[in-house]
C-alpha positions in Angstrom: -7.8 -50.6 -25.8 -8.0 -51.3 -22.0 -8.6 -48.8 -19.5 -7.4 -50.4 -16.2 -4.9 -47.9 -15.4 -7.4 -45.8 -12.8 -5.5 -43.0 -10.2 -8.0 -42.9 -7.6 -11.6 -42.1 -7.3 -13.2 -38.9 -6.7 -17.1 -38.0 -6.1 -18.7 -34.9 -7.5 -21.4 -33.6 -5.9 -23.8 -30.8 -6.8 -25.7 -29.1 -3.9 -28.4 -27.0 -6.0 -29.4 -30.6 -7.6 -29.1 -33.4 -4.7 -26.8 -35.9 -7.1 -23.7 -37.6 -6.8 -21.6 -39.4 -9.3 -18.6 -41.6 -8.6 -16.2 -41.3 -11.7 -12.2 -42.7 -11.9 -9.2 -40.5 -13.5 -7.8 -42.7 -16.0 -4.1 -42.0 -16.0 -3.9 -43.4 -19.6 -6.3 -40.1 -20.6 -3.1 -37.6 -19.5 -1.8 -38.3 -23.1 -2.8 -39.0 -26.4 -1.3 -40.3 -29.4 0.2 -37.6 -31.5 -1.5 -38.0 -34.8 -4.7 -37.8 -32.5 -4.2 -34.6 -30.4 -3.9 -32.2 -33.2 -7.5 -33.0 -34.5 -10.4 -32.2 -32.1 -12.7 -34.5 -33.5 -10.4 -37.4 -33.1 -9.3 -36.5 -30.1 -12.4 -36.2 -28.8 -13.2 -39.5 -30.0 -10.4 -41.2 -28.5 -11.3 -39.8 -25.2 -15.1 -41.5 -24.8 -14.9 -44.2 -27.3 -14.9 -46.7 -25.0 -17.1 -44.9 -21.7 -20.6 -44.6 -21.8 -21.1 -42.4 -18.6 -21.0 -38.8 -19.9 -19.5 -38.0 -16.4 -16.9 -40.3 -17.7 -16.4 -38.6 -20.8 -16.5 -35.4 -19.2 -13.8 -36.0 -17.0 -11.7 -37.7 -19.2 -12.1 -34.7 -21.8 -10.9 -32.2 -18.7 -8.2 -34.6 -17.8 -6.2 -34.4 -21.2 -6.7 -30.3 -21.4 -5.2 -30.2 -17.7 -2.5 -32.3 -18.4 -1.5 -30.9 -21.9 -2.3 -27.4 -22.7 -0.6 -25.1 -21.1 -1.7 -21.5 -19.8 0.4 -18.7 -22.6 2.0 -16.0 -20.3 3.2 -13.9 -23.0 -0.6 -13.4 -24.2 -1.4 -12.3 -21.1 0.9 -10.0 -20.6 0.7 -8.8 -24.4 -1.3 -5.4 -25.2 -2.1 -7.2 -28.9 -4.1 -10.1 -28.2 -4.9 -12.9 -31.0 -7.7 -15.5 -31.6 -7.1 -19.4 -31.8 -9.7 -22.1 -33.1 -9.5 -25.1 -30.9 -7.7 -26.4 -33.6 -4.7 -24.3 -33.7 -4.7 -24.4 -29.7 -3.8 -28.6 -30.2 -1.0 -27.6 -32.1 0.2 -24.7 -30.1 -0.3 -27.0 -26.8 -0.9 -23.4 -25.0 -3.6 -20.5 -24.6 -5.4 -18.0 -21.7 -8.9 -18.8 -20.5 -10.6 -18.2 -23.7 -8.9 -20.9 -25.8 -9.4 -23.4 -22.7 -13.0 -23.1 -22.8 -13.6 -23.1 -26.3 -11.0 -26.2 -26.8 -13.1 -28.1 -23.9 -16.6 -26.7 -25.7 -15.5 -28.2 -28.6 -13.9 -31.5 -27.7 -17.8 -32.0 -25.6 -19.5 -31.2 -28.4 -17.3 -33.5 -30.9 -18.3 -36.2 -28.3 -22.0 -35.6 -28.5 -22.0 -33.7 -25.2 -23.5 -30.4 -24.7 -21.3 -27.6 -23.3 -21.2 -23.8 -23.6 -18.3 -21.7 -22.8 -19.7 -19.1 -19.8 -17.9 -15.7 -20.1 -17.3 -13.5 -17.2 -15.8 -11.4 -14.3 -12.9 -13.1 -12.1 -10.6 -12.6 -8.7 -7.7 -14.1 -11.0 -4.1 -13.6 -11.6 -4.7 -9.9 -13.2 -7.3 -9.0 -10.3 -6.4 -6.2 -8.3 -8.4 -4.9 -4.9 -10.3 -2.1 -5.9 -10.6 -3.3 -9.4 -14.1 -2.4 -10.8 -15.9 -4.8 -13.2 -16.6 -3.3 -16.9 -15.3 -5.7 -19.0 -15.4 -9.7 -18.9 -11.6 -11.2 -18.2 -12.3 -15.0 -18.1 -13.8 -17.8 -19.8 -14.9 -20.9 -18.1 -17.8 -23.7 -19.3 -21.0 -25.0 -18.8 -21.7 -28.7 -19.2 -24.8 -30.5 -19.5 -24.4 -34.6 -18.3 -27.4 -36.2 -17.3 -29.8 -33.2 -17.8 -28.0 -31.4 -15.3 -25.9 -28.4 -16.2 -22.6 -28.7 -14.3 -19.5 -25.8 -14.1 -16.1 -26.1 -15.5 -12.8 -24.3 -15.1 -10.4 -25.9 -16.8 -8.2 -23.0 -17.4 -7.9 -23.0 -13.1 -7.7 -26.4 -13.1 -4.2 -27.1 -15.1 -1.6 -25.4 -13.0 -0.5 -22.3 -11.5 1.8 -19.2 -12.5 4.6 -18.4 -10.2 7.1 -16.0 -9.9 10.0 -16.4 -12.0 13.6 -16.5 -9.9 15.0 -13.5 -10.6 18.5 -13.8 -8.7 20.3 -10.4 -10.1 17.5 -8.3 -9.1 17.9 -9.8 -5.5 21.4 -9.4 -5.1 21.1 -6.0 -6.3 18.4 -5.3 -3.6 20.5 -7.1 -1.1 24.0 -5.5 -2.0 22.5 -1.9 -3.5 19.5 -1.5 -2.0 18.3 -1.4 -4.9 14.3 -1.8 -5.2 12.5 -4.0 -7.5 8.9 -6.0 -8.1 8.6 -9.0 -9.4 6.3 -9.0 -12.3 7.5 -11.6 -14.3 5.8 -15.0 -13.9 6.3 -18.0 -15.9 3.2 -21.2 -15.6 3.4 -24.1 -13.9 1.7 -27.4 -15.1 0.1 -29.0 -12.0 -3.3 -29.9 -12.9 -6.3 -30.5 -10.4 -9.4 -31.5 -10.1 -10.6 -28.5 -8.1 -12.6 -26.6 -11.0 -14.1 -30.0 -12.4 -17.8 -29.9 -11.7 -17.6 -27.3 -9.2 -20.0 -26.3 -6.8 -21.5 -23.3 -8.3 -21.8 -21.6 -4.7 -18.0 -22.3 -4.4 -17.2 -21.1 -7.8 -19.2 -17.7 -7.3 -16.8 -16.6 -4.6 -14.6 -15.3 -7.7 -16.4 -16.3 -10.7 -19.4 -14.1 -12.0 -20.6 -14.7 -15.4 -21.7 -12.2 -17.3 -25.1 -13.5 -17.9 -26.5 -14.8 -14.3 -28.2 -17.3 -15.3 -24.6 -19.2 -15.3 -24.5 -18.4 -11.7 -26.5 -21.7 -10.6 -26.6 -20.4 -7.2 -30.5 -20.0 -5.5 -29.7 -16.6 -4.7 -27.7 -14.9 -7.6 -25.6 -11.9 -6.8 -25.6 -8.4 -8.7 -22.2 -7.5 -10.0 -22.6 -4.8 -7.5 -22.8 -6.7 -4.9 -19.7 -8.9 -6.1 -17.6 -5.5 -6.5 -18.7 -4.5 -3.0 -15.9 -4.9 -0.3 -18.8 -7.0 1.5 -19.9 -9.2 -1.0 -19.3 -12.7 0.3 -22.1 -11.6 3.3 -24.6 -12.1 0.4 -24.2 -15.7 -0.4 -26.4 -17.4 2.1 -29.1 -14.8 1.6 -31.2 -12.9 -1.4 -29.5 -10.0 -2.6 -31.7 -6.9 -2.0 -29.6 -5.5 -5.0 -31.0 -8.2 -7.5 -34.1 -9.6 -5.9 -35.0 -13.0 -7.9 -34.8 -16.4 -6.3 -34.0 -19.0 -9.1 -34.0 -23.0 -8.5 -32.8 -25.7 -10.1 -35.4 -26.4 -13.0 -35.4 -22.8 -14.0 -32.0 -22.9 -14.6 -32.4 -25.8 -16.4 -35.3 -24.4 -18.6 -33.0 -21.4 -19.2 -30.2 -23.0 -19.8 -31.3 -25.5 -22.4 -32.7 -22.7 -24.6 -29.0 -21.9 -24.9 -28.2 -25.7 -26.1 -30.0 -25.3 -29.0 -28.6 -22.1 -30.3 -26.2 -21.4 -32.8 -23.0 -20.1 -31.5 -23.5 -16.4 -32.8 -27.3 -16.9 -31.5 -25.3 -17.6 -28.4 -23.1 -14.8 -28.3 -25.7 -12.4 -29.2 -27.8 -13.9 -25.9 -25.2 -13.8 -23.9 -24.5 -9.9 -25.1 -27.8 -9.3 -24.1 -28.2 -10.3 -21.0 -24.7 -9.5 -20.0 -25.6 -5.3 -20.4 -28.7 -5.9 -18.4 -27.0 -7.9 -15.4 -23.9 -4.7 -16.0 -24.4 -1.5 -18.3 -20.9 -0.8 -17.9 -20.0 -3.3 -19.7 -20.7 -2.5 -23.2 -18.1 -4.5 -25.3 -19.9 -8.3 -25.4 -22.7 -6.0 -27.4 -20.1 -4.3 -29.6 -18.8 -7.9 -30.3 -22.1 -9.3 -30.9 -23.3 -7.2 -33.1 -19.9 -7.0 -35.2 -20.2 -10.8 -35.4 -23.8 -10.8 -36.4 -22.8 -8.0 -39.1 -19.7 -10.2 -40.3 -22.6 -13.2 -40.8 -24.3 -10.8 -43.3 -21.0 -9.7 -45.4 -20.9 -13.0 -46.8 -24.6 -13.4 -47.8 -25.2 -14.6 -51.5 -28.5 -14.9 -54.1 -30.1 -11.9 -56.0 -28.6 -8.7 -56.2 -31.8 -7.4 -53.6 -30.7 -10.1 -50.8 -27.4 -8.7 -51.0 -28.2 -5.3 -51.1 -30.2 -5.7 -47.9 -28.1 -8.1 -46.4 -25.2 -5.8 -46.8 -27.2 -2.9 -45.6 -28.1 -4.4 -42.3 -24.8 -5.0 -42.0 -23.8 -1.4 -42.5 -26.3 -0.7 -39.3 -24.9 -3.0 -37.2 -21.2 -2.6 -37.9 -22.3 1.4 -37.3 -23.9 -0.4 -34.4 -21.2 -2.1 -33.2 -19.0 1.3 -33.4 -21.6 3.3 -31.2 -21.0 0.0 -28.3 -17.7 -0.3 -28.7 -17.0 3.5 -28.1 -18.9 3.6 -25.2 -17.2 0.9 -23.9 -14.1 2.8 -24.3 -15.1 6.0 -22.7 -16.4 4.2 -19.5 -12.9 1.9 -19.7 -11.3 5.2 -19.5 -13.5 6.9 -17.0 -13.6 3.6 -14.3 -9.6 3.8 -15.2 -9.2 7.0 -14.6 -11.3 6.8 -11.6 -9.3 3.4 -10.8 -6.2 5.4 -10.7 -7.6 8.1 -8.2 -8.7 5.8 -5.7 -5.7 3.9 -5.7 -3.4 7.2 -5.6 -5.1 7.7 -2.3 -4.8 4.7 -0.8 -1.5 4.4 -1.5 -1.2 8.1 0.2 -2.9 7.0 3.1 -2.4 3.5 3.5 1.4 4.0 2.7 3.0 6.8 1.9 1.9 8.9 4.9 2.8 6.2 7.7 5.9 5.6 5.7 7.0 9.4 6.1 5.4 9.3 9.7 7.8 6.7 10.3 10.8 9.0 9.1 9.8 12.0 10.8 9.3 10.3 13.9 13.1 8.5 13.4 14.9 11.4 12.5 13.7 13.2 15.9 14.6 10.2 17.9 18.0 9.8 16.2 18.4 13.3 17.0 17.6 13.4 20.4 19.7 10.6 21.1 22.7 12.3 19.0 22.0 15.5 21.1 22.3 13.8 24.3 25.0 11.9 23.4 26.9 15.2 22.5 26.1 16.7 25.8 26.7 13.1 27.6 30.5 14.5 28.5 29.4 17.6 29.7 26.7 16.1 31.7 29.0 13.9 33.4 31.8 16.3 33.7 29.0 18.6 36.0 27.3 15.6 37.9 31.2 14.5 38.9 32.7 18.1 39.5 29.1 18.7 42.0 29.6 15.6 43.6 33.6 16.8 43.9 32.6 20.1 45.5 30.2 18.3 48.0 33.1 15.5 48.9 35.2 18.2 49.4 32.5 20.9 51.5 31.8 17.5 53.5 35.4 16.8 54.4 35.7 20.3 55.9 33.3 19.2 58.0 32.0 21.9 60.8 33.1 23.7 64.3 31.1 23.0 66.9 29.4 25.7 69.3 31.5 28.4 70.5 30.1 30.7 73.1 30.6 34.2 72.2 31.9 37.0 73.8 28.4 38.8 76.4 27.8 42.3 74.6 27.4 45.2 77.2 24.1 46.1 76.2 21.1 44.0 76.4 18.7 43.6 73.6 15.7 41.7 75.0 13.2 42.7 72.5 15.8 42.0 69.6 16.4 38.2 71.1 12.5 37.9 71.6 12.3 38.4 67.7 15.0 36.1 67.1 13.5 33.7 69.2 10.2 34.4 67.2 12.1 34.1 64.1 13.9 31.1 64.3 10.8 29.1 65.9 9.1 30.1 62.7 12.5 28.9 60.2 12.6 25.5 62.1 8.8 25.2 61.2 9.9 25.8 57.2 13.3 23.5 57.5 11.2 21.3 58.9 8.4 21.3 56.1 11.4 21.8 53.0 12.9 18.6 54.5 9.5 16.7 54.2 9.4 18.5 50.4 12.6 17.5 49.6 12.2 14.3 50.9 8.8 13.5 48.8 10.5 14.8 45.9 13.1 12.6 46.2 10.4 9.5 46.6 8.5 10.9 43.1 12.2 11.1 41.4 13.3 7.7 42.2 9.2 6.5 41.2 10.2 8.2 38.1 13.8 6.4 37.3 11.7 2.6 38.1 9.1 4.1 35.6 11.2 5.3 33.2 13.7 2.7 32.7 11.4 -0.3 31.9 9.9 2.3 29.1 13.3 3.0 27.6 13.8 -0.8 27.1 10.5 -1.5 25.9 10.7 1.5 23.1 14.5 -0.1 22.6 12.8 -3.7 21.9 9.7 -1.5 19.8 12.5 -0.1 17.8 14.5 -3.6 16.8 11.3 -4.9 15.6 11.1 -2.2 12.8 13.5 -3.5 10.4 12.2 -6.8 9.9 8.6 -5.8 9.6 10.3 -3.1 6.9 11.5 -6.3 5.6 8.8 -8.0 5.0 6.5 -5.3 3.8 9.6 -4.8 1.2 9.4 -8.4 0.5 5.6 -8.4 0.0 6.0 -5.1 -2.6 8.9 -7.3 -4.3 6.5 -10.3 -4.8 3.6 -8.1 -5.7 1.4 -9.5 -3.1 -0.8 -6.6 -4.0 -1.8 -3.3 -1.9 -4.1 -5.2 0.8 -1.2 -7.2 1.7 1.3 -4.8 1.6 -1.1 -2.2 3.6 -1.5 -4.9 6.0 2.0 -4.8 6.4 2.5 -1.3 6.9 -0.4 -1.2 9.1 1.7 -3.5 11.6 4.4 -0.9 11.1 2.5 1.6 12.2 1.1 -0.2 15.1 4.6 -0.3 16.3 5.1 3.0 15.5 2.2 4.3 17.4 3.4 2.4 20.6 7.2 3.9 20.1 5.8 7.5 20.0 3.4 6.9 22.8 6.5 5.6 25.3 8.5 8.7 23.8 6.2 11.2 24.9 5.8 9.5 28.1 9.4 9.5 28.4 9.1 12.8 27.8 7.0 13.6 30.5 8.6 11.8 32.9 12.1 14.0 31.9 10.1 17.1 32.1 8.7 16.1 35.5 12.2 15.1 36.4 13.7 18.1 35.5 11.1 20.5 37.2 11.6 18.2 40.5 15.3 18.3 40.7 15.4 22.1 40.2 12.5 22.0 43.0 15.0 20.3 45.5 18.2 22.5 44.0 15.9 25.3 45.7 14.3 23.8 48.6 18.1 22.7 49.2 19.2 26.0 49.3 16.3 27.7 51.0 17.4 25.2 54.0 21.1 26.2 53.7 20.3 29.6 53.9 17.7 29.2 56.7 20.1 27.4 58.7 22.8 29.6 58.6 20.5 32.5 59.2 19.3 30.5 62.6 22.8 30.3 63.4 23.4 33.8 63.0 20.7 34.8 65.4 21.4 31.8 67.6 25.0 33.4 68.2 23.7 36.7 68.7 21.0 35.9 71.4 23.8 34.6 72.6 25.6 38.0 72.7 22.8 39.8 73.5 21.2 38.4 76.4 23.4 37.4 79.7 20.4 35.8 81.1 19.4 33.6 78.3 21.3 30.0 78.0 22.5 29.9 74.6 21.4 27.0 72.4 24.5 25.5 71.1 22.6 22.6 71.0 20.4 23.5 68.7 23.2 25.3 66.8 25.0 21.9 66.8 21.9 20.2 65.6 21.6 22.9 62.4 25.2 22.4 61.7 24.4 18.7 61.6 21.4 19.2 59.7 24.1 21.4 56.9 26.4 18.3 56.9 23.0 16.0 56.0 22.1 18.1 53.5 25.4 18.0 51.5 25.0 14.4 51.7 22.1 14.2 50.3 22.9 16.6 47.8 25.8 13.9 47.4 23.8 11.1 47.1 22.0 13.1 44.5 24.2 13.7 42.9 25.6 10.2 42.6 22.3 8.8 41.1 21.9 11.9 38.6 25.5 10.5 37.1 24.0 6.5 37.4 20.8 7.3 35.4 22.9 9.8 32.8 25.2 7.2 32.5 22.3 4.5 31.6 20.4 7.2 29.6 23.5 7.7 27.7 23.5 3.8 27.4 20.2 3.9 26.3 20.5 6.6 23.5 23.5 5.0 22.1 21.4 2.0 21.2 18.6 4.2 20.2 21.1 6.0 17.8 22.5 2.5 16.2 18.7 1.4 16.0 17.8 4.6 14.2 20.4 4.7 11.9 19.6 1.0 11.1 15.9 2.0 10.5 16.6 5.1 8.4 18.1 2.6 6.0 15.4 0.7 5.8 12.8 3.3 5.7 14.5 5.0 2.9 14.8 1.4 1.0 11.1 1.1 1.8 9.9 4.6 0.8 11.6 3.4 -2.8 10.1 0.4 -2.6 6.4 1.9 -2.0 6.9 4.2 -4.4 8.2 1.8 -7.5 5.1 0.2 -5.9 2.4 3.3 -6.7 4.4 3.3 -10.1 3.6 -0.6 -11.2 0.2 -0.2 -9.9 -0.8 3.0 -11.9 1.0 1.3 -14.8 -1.0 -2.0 -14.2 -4.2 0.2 -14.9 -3.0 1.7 -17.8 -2.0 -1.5 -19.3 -5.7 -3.1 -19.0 -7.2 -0.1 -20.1 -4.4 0.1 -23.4 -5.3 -3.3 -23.7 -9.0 -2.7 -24.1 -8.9 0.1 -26.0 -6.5 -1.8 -28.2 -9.1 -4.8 -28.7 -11.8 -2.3 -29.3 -10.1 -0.1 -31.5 -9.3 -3.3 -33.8 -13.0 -4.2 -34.3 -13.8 -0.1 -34.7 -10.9 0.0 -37.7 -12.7 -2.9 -38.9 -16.0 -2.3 -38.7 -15.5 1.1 -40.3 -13.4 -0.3 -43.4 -16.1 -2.6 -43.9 -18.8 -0.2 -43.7 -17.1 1.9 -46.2 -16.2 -1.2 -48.3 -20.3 -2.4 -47.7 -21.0 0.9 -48.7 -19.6 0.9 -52.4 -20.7 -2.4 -52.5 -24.8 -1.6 -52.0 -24.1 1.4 -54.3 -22.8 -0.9 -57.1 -25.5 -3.1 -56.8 -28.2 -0.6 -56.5 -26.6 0.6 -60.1 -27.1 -2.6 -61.0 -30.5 -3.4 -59.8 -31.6 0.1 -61.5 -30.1 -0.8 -64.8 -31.8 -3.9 -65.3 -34.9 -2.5 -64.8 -34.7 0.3 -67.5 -33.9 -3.2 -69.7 
């Protein structure tokens, strides 16, 4: 059969042994005759028949499982979980991790090449931040070619799962508002060559087998370390949490030991050495020592092999039991646990900016509502004022008028007028330079102030989209980092809108004192003024000798007419910046009202959120305890069924001696 057709070729190199092999995808190896692909051995033979290179063969073997078998959703997402031979996974054309790595074990070692399937923990599809690490979730292989021992994913390595379209749960969120994740995911078949013959110190970034000796790294990590926020600092140096510097030929040494083993000799190393490398993790020993005690239920000769045979398996079944239990009370405590953490984090991560957020809106919205409610009666005063001072101008003001001489002199009387109104032109004087400096800190103010209202304006339109998108990353259940991420942004902008609030606020405040400042320095002139005036004309009465200053009378009834038209002027600038304030708040109030629906969408959405999340735990740890309590029913039925069974035979064994 020729084998021409060749895709392209790719190199794989291993680091942590200085090789290189050049090998070619044959396209004619994506399929396989019907009648072959149901039977591993045949289909293993028809994949290295005619290659020599167990590279070759190797590749060719991963290239058919990529291409063919396809990853079952519905068994991940299943509480009950079954058991396939590599047989029944041909025929189903579909299985999780487990069934990959056994069906590419198998096919290896139908084609004379050795290959154990590694067990471990993983950063996969179900792999939640915060997720602790008590119980194994993937399979992948080891594969020795050439002497080496070489990684394998192929379960990583045939395609992706994707979220399935669901339309009607978007136009509900779109028309109703209506929040929803998407949780449903259906696989893709798009196979790559990614996970074939990985570099080990790649494929440690989220793949930690159980046993480390799988880790073919120089440096292997503690599953500590890999649980630990900070873990990928540890790959270019010794972990001081698992001190042990391992190179290539010890691997090897170790590695081969496991060649040579059967496969429940295997399982019951790999149990092993998984609790030391993780005492959490309890379950692998359950299984083991179920297995081992399965091997002896079927033992056969005289009645005394038996009888012992099915009394060691009594011990380990009650064995098994004792792991398997404790692996369900540490599920449940590191779920429990699980669900505390993530409780707060959510709290704090989300749910307390969210309702920051809504606190802060609802006081904006209603300051801008309560302007815009006085916004009529603030212009009605600004325009009647400025009415009053049109109209006080317009009367305008008589000049000088000498009065009438009185008959009696007063010289000490005019002497403390004099005295007197030296002393008031002195305070006019100093209230004009007030007033005027006032003004100068008002108008600073109104520059000040207006490019702050835009900028919290601009800072507000910029919330519903990031709401958006942080609803967007809950609905594609992108996972809390992401989503905190998200709301982190939020709150950024959030931060910067109520630090220009309170700065607006301040600037009011100022405002507010300083106009009522000038109200009074405004009147303290009037009223000094006309008071001068007053004592100008009596002087004026009072003394015959004295030349009365109707100049300077002039100049304060001048200096009146100036300060109604500055009050004027005022005036007019207090009804331009209410006018733009109240232009200001009316976007503020459209703005807010668009962000109150989007917080309130969001708060739903985060919530639903906390919901799937919490639920996500409790499905892993049903799951688990499901599994577990499977081998516990069974392992208890057969102890009690074991259990008659020695008592029979011991009858037995008694009764033909008394023959």
């Amino acid at each position: 059969m020729s084998r021409s057709l060749t895709l392209f070729l790719i190199i794989i190199s291993t680091i942590a042994f200085g090789q290189k092999r050049m090998v070619s995808i044959n396209q004619e190896y994506e399929k396989a005759p019907s009648s072959i692909a149901r039977s591993p051995i045949k289909l293993a033979q028809y994949l290295t028949e005619n290659d020599s290179s167990e590279f070759q063969q190797a590749l060719n073997i991963y290239t058919w499982i990529v291409n063919n078998i396809k990853y079952d959703v519905k068994a991940l997402e299943s509480i009950k979980s079954k058991t396939y031979s590599p047989k029944q996974t041909l025929k189903r054309k579909k299985g999780i991790c487990y069934q990959y790595s056994a069906l590419f074990a198998s096919l290896c070692q139908n084609a004379g090449i050795s290959s154990r399937e590694v067990i471990g923990y993983s950063r996969g599809f179900i792999y939640h931040e915060d997720d602790p690490f008590f119980e194994a979730d993937h399979s992948w292989n080891g594969v020795k070619l050439d002497s080496s021992w070489y990684l394998v994913d192929a379960t990583w390595g045939s395609g992706v799962l994707h979220q399935k379209k669901r339309w009607f749960k978007e136009l509900q969120f779109r028309w109703f508002k209506k929040p929803y994740i998407n949780d449903k995911y259906k696989f893709k078949l798009q196979p790559n060559y990614d996970y074939f013959l990985v570099n080990p110190k790649s494929l440690i970034t989220d793949h930690l087998p159980v046993d480390p000796n799988w880790q073919l790294v120089d440096f292997p990590i503690s599953i500590i370390t890999f649980e630990s926020s900070a873990w990928k600092s540890y790959l270019d140096r010794i972990d001081s949490l698992y001190q042990k510097q391992i190179d290539s030929t010890e691997y090897v040494m170790k590695l081969d030991k496991y060649e040579y083993l059967s496969d429940l000799q295997y399982l019951q190393s790999t149990a092993e050495q998984s609790y030391l490398f993780n005492p959490k993790n309890s379950k692998l020993t359950g299984l083991s020592s179920y297995s081992i005690a399965k091997s002896y239920e079927n033992a056969s000769g005289s009645l005394t092999k038996r009888t012992e045979a099915y009394g060691h398996a009594i011990k380990l079944h009650k064995l098994a039991i004792s792991h398997l239990k404790r692996h369900q009370k540490t599920a449940t405590s590191e779920s429990k646990e699980l669900t505390r953490i993530v409780k707060i984090r959510i709290s704090n991560e989300l749910t307390q900016p969210i309702n920051r957020r809504v606190k802060a809106n609802d006081l904006q919205s209603k300051a801008a509502l309560s302007f815009l409610n006085k916004e009529q009666k603030i212009f009605n005063n600004h325009k009647g004022q400025i009415l009053k001072l049109q109209k006080a101008i317009a009367r305008g003001y008589r000049p000088f008028v000498r009065p009438t001489p009185s008959r009696i002199e007063k010289p000490e009387l005019v002497e403390k007028n004099k005295s007197e109104i030296e002393n008031a032109l002195t305070s006019v004087s100093n209230y004009q330079d007030s007033v005027r400096t006032l003004i100068k800190s008002i108008h600073l103010c109104t520059e000040v102030k207006r490019p702050l209202q835009k900028e919290i304006v601009s800072q507000y339109r910029k919330l519903p989209d990031y709401f958006t998108t942080n609803m967007k990353f809950i609905t594609q259940n992108l996972g809390l980092n992401e989503v905190s991420k998200s709301m982190q942004a939020i709150d950024s902008i959030g931060q910067i809108i109520d630090s220009l609030s309170i700065e607006i606020k301040l600037i009011d405040r100022r405002v507010r004192q300083e106009k009522s400042l000038i109200k009074q320095l405004h009147s303290s002139i009037i009223s000094q003024s006309a008071k001068m005036q007053k004592m100008i004309i009596q002087n004026c009465q009072l003394s015959k000798k004295e030349t009365c200053e109707g100049v300077l009378y002039d100049s304060l009834s001048q200096g009146l007419k100036s300060i109604y038209e500055d009050k004027l002027h005022l005036e007019s600038e207090y009804l331009q910046t209410a006018e733009y304030d109240g232009e200001i708040n009316r976007r503020l109030k459209e703005i807010t009202e668009e962000v109150n629906e989007v917080l309130i969408t969001d708060s739903k959405c985060i919530s639903l959120f906390q919901e799937r999340r919490l639920s996500g735990i409790s499905f892993k740890l049903q799951k688990t305890l499901f599994e577990t309590d499977q081998l516990i029913d069974d392992s208890q039925k057969s102890v009690r069924r074991l259990g008659s069974k020695v008592f029979k035979l011991e009858n037995e064994i008694r009764r033909s001696k008394s023959m």
